[in-house]
C-alpha positions in Angstrom: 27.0 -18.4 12.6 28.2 -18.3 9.1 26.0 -17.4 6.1 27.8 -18.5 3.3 26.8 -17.0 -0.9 25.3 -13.9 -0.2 25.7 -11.0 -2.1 25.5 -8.1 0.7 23.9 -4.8 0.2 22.6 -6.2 -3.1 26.1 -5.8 -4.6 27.0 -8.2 -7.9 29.6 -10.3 -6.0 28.9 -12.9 -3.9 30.6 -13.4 0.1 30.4 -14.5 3.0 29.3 -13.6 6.4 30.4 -14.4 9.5 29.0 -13.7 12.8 30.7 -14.1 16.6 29.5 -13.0 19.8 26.7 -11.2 18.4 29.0 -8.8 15.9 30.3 -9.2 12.6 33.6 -10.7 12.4 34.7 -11.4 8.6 33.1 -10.7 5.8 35.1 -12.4 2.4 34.7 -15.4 0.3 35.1 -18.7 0.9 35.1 -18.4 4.6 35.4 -22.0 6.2 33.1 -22.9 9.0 34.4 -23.6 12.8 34.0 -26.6 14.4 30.0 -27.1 14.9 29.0 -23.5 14.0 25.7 -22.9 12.3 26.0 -22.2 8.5 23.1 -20.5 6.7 23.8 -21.3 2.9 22.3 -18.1 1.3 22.0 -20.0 -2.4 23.4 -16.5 -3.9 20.4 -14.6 -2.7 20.6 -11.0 -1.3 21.8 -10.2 2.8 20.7 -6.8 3.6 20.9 -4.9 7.4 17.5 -5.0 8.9 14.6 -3.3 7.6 13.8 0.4 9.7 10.1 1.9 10.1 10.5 5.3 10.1 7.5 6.3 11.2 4.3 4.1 12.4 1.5 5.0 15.5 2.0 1.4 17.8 -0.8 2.9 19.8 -3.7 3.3 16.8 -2.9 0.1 15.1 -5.2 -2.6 14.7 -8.3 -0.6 15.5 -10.3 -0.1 11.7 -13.7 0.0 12.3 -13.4 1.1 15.6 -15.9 2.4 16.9 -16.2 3.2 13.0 -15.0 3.3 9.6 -13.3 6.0 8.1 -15.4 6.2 4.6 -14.6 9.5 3.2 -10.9 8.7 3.6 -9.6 11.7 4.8 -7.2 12.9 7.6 -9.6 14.9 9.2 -12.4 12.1 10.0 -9.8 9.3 10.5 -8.4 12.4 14.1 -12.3 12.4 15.0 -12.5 8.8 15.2 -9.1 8.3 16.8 -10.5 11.1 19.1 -13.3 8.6 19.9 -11.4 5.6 20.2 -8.3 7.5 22.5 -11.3 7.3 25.3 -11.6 3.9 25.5 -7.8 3.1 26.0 -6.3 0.8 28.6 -2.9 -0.7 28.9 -3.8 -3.8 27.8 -5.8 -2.6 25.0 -2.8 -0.6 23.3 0.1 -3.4 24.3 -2.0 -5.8 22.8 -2.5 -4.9 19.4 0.9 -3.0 19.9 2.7 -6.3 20.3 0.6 -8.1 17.2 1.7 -5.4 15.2 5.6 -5.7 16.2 5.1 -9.4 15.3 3.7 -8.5 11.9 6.6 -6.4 11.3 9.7 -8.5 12.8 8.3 -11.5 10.3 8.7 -8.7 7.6 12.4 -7.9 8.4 12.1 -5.2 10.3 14.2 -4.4 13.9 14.1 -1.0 14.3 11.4 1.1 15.2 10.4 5.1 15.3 6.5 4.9 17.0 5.1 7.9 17.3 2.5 8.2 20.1 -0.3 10.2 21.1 -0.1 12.2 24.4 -3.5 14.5 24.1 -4.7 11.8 26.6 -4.1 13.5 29.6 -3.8 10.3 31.5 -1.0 9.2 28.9 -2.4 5.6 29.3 -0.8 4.5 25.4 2.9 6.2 26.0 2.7 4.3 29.7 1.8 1.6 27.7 4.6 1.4 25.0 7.4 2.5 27.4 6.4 -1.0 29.2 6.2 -2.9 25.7 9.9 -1.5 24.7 11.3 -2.6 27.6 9.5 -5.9 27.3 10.8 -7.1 23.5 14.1 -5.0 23.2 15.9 -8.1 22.9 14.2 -8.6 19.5 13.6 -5.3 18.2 14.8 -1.4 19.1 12.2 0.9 19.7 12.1 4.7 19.7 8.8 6.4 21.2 8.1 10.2 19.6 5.4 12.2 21.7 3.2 13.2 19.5 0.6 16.1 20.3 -2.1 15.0 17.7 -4.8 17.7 18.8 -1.7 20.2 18.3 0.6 21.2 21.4 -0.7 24.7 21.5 -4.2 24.3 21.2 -4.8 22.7 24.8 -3.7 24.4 27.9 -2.7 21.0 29.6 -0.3 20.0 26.3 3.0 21.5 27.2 2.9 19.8 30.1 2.2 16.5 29.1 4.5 16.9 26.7 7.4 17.6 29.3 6.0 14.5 31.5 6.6 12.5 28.5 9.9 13.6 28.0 10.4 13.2 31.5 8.7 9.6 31.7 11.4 8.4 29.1 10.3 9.2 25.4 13.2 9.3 22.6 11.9 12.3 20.2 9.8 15.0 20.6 6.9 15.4 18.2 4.5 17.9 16.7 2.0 18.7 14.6 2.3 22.8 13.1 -0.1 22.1 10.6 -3.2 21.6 12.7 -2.5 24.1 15.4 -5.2 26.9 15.1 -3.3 29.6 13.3 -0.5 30.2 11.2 1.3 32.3 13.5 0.6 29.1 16.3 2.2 26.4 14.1 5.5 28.5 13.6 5.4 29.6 17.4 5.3 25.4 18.2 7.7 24.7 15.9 10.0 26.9 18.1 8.8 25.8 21.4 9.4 22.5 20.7 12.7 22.9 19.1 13.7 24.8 22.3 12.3 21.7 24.4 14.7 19.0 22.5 18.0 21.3 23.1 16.9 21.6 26.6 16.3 18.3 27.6 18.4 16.7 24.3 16.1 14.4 22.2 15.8 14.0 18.6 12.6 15.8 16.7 10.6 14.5 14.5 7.4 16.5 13.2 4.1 15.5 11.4 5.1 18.8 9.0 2.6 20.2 6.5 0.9 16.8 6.2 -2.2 18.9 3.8 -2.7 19.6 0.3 -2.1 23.1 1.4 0.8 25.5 -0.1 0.3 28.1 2.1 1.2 25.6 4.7 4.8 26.2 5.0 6.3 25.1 8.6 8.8 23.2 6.9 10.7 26.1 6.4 10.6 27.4 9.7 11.7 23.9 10.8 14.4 23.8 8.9 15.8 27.0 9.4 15.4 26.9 13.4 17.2 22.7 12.7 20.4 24.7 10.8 20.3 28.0 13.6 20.7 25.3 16.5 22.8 23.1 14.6 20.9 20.3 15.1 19.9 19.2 12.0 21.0 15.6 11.5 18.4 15.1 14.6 15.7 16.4 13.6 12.9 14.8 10.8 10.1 16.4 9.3 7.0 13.2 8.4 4.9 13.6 5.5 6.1 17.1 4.5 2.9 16.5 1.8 2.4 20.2 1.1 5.3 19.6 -0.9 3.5 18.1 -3.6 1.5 21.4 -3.9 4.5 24.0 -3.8 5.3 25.8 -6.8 9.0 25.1 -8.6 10.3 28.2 -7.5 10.1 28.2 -4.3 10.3 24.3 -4.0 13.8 25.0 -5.1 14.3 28.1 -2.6 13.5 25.1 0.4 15.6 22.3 -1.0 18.7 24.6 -0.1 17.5 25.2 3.1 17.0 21.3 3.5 20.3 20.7 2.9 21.8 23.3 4.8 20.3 22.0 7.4 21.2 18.4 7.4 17.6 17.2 8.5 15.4 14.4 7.3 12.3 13.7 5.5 9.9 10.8 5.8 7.7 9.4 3.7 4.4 7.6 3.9 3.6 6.6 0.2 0.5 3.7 1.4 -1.1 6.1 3.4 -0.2 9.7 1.8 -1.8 8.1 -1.4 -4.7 7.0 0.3 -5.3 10.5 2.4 -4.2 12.6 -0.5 -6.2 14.5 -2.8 -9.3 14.0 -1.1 -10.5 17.8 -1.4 -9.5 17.9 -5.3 -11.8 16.6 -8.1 -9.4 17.1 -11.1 -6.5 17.4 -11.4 -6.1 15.0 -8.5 -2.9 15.4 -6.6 -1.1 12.3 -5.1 -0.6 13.7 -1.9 3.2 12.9 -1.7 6.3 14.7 -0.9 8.8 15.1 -3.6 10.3 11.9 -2.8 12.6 11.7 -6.1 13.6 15.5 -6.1 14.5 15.7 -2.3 16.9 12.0 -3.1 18.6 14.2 -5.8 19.4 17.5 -4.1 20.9 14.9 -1.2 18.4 15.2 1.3 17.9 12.2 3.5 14.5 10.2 2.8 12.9 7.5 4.3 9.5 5.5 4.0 7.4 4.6 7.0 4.2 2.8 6.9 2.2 4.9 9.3 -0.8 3.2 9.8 -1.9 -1.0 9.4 -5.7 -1.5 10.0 -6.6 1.6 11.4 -9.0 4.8 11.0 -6.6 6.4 8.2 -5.2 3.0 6.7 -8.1 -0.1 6.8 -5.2 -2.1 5.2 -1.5 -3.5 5.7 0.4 -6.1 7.5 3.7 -4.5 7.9 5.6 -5.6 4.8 8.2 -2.2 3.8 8.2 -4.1 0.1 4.2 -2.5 -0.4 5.9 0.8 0.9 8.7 1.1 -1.5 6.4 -0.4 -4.5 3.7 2.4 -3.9 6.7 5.1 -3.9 8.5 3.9 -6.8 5.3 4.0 -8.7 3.8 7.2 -7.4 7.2 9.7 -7.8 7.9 7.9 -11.1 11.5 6.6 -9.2 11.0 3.4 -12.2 14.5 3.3 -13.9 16.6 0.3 -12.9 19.1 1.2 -10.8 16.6 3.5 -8.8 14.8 0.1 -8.3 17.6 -2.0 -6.9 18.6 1.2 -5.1 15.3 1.9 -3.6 16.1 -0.5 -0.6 17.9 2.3 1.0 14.4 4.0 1.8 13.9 1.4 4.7 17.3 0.6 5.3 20.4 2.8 5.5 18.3 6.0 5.0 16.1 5.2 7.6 19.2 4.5 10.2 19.8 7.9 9.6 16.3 8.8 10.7 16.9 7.5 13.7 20.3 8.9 14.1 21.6 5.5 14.3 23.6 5.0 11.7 27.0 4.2 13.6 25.8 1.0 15.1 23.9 -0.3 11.6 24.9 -1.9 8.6 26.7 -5.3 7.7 30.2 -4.6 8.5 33.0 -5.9 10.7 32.7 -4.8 14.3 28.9 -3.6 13.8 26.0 -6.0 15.9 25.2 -8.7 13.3 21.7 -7.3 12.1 20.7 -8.5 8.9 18.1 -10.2 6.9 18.1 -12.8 3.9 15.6 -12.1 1.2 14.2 -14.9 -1.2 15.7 -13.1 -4.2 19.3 -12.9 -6.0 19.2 -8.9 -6.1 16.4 -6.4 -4.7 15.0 -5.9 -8.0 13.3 -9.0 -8.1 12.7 -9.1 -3.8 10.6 -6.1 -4.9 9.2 -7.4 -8.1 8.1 -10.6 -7.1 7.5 -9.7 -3.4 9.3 -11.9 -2.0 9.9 -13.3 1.5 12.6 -12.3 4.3 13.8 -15.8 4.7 15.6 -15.2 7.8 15.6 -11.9 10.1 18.8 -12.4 12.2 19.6 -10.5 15.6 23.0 -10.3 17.2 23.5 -13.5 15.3 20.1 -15.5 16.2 17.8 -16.1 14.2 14.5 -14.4 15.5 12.2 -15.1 12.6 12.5 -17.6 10.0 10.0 -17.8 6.9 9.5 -21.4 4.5 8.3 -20.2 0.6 5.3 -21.4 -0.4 4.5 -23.7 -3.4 2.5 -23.4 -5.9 1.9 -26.6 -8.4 0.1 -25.5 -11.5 -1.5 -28.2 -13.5 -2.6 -26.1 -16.7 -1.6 -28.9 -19.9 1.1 -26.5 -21.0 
């Protein structure tokens, strides 16, 4: 395959691309075809490596109204119902709308996937489920499944085990929740345990952290510090991190040096931290974000997931990571030209990182030809004007393949 007029990693110039036995092989203008080989003519529009979720729930998606609406809007009802719903699971149930939702987001770009996934079901019927479903579509899109304790790994005497079955069935990352174990002293106490648990049996971390308007919520810090003390940082990931927005400047600053001492990573949710956010305030009304904009600046690694599509704590979404980076852009005030045409990297190349995949992503020679064309000359306008992944291409085949619409307007003028 060769994609010809592209202007890769939005930079000004345009190239070429060229793609053989499912890897990159030149990248430099003017490239001339080979004899019958498919040629893409990008029309000087903008070739960027895949899209990367960061952080969604495969298992909860697709079930809003089930078996009832979330109407205040907060986290705490939207656990009940999923509480509610968790009983009714079956394979089939969670595969199904698992796999619609994977479709939703490979025709948005994306290939790679974090899915965190709930394991208070003692039958672990949705992580049985998705370990079946990423072996089923890897071909077409990575997936890495995070056992996630959402009732809080110290809180039930059966958890810690069915947290080491699930490492032991084949999850990627271990998960947690410190925030919404009973006590203080519990969240910092898991924090550690499950720190200890991803040395022991290697796996990457990643941790729903401080996800409350809360500033006395602080396991951020002990996350981080225990990340830098076991020199593991670059593989572990605190989600949400919301208390942030709620931290006072002074010691806001005291935890960015930690951060970035200890190499770890944040994500993001702006749809749904927005949405959750605030709920408890009248006014002022805080966003309920993390300090998306001041983490970017003192060099600490974030990345936007969109958490939930059509479920008890999101009722909308289809899986496009251009409503994700619009909402954060707004939100944390990240407005100024080249933030916009930068702001790509929140699903991209910072997400890679994430997932501590970063030496096998990107659009360069030798690397698996990932990448996606966008109906847009530079990502400024792919963001402004919304516009379509025109081709999402896989170890150099094309796996979805969108046609613009049309509009005619017949106004007089």
């Amino acid at each position: 395959m060769l994609i010809k007029n592209v202007h890769v990693d939005n930079q000004a110039a345009l190239t070429d691309v060229q793609i053989k036995d499912g890897h990159f092989s030149k990248i430099a203008p003017n490239l001339v075809p080979d004899a019958g080989e498919q040629v893409i003519d990008g029309q000087g529009k903008v070739l960027l490596p895949p899209f990367v979720e960061s952080h969604i729930h495969l298992d909860t998606q697709l079930t809003a109204g089930q078996p009832r609406w979330n109407e205040s809007g907060t986290l705490f009802e939207g656990i009940r119902i999923w509480g509610e719903r968790r009983q009714e699971l079956t394979k089939q149930d969670v595969k199904q709308r698992a796999l619609a939702t994977i479709r939703l987001l490979v025709k948005h770009g994306i290939q790679h996937i974090r899915s965190h996934v709930d394991i208070s079901d003692p039958r672990l019927t949705a992580l049985q489920a998705l370990l079946e479903l990423k072996e089923e579509v890897k071909d077409q899109v990575d997936i890495q499944l995070v056992a996630f304790p959402q009732d809080g790994v110290l809180t039930n005497l059966q958890e810690k085990g069915l947290m080491e079955q699930a490492i032991k069935e084949g999850v990627d990352v271990i998960g947690g929740i410190p925030h919404m174990e009973f006590t203080t002293e519990d969240g910092w106490e898991s924090v550690h345990y499950l720190t200890r648990l991803a040395e022991r049996y290697d796996r990457l971390v990643d941790m729903h952290c401080d996800e409350i308007d809360d500033p006395a919520s602080r396991n951020l810090e002990v996350l981080a510090a225990d990340a830098y003390k076991r020199g593991i940082g670059d593989r572990v990931t605190a989600s949400h991190a919301t208390a942030m927005g709620s931290y006072n400047d002074a010691y806001a600053s005291k935890l960015f040096g930690l951060l970035k001492r200890s190499g770890m990573n944040i994500v993001a949710n702006p749809l749904v931290n927005v949405h959750l956010g605030g709920r408890f305030d009248t006014y002022p009304k805080r966003r309920g974000l993390t300090r998306i904009k001041d983490l970017t600046a003192a060099g600490i690694n974030v990345s936007f997931g969109e958490d939930d599509i059509q479920d008890f704590m999101n009722p909308l979404g289809d899986g496009n990571m251009l409503d994700v980076i619009m909402m954060g852009v707004y939100v944390d005030h990240l407005m100024g030209y080249h933030q916009l045409q930068d702001s790509f990297k929140f699903v991209t190349y910072n997400g890679a990182r994430t997932l501590h995949i970063q030496d096998q992503y990107g659009i360069a020679v030798g690397k698996p030809a990932n990448c996606i064309l966008l109906n847009a000359p530079d990502f400024y306008h792919a963001l402004n004007e919304h516009r379509e992944v025109l081709y999402n291409i896989r170890h150099g085949k094309v796996i979805a393949e969108t046609r613009p619409a049309k509009t005619q307007l017949y106004l007089g003028f």
